[in-house]
C-alpha positions as CSV (number, residue, x, y, z in Angstrom):
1,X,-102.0,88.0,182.1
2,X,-99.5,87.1,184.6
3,X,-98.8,83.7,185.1
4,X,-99.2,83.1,189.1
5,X,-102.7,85.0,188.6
6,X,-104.0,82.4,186.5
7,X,-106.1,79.2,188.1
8,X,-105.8,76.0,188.4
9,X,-107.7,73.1,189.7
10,X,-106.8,72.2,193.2
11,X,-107.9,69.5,195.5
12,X,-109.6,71.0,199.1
13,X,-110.3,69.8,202.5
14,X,-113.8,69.0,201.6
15,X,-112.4,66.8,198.9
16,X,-113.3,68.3,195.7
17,X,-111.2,70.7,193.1
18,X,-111.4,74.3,193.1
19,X,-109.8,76.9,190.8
20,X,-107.4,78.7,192.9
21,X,-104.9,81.5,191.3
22,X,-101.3,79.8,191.6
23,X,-99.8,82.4,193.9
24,X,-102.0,81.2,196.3
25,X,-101.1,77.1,195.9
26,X,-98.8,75.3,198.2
27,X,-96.2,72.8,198.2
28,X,-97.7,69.6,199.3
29,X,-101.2,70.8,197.2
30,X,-102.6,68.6,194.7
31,X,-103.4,70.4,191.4
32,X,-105.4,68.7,188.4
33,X,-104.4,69.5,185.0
34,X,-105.9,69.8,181.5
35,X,-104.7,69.5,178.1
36,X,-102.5,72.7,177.2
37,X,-102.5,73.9,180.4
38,X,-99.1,75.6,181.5
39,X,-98.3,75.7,185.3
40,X,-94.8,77.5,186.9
41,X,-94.5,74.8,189.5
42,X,-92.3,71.6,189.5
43,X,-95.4,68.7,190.1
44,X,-95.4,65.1,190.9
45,X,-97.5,63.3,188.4
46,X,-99.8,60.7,190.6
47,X,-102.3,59.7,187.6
48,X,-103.3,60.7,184.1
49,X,-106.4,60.4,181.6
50,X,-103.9,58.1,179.6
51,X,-104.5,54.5,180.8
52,X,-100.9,53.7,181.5
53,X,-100.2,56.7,183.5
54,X,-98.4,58.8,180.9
55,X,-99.1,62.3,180.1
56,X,-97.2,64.4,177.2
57,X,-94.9,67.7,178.6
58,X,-93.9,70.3,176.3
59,X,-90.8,72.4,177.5
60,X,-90.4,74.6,175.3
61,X,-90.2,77.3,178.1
62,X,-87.9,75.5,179.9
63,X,-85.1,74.3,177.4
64,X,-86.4,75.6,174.0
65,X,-87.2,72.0,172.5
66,X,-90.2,71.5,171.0
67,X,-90.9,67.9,171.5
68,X,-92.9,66.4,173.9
69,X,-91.6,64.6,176.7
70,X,-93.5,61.5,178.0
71,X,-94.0,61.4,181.6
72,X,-95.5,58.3,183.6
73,X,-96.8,58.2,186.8
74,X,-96.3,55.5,189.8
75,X,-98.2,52.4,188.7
76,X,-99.9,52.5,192.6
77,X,-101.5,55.8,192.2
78,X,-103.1,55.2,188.4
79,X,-106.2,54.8,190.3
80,X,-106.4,58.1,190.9
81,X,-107.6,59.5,187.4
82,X,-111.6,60.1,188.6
83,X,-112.8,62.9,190.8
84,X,-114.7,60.7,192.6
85,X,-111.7,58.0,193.4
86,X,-109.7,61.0,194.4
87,X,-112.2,61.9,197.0
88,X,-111.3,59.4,199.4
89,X,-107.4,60.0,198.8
90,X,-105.3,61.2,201.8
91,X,-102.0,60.9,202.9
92,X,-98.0,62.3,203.4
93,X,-95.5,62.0,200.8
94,X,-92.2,62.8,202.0
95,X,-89.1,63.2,200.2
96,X,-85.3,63.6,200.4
97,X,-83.8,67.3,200.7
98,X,-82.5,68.5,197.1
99,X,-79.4,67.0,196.0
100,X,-77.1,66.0,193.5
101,X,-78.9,62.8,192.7
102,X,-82.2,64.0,193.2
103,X,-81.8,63.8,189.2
104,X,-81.3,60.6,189.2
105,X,-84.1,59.3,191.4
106,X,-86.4,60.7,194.1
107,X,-87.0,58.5,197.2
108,X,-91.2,58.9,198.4
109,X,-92.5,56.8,201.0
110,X,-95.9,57.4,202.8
111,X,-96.1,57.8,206.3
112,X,-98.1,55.1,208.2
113,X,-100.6,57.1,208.9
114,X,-102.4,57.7,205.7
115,X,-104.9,55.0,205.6
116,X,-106.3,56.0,202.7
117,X,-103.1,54.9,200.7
118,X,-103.2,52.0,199.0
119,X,-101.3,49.2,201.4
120,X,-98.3,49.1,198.3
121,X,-97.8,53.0,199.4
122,X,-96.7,51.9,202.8
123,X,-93.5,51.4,202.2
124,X,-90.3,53.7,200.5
125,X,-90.7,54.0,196.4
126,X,-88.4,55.7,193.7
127,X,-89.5,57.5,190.7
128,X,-87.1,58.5,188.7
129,X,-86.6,61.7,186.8
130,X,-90.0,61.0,184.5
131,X,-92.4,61.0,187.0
132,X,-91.3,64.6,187.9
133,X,-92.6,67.8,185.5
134,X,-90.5,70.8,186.0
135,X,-91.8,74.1,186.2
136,X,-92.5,76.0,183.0
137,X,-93.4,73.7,181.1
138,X,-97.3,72.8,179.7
139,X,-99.2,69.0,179.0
């Protein structure tokens, strides 16, 4: 099966997930992931199942190691983790262009019209490198 024909779980206007085939997802869309799942996009981790935001990636696809990586999520977004808490989520993330140290740390910030943000989003955050999953890769 090819890979952008398979589905995942993405979040709609009328605020609930829906299996959409990857070709058709978008940068800026919010996709939901579940155990084993592989994806061929680079995603911004917001929350996980895992209590303190982490989630396990295997890259084996990526850079032929077999161990997982830990990934963590923004301590302001662990909130998310429920279908139902996600429903009221909206907002604008916005990032710097690519770059040389977009490696070493990704600026976000949220623009001050997402109301639904927590009040701790309104204002310019870092993640570093382990909040980020590249392409390729499966949790």
């Amino acid at each position: 099966m090819k890979v952008n024909l398979r589905k995942a779980s993405v979040h709609k206007a009328d605020r609930v997930f829906a299996y959409n085939p990857w070709m058709k997802i978008q940068v800026g869309d919010v996709v939901k992931l579940e155990k084993d799942q592989f994806f061929p996009a680079d995603l911004l981790l917001l929350s996980s199942s895992y209590e303190d935001g982490i989630c396990y990636v295997e890259t084996v696809n990526l850079d032929g190691e077999t161990n997982l990586k830990v990934k963590r999520s923004l301590e302001v977004t662990l909130p998310l983790d429920d279908d139902e808490v996600f429903k009221n989520f909206a907002g604008t993330i916005t990032c710097e262009d690519p770059n040389p140290h977009s490696l070493r740390s990704l600026p976000i910030g949220c623009s001050d019209g997402a109301a639904a943000f927590p009040p701790e989003l309104h204002r310019r955050l870092c993640i570093s490198p382990v909040g980020l999953i590249w392409s390729s890769s499966s949790v």
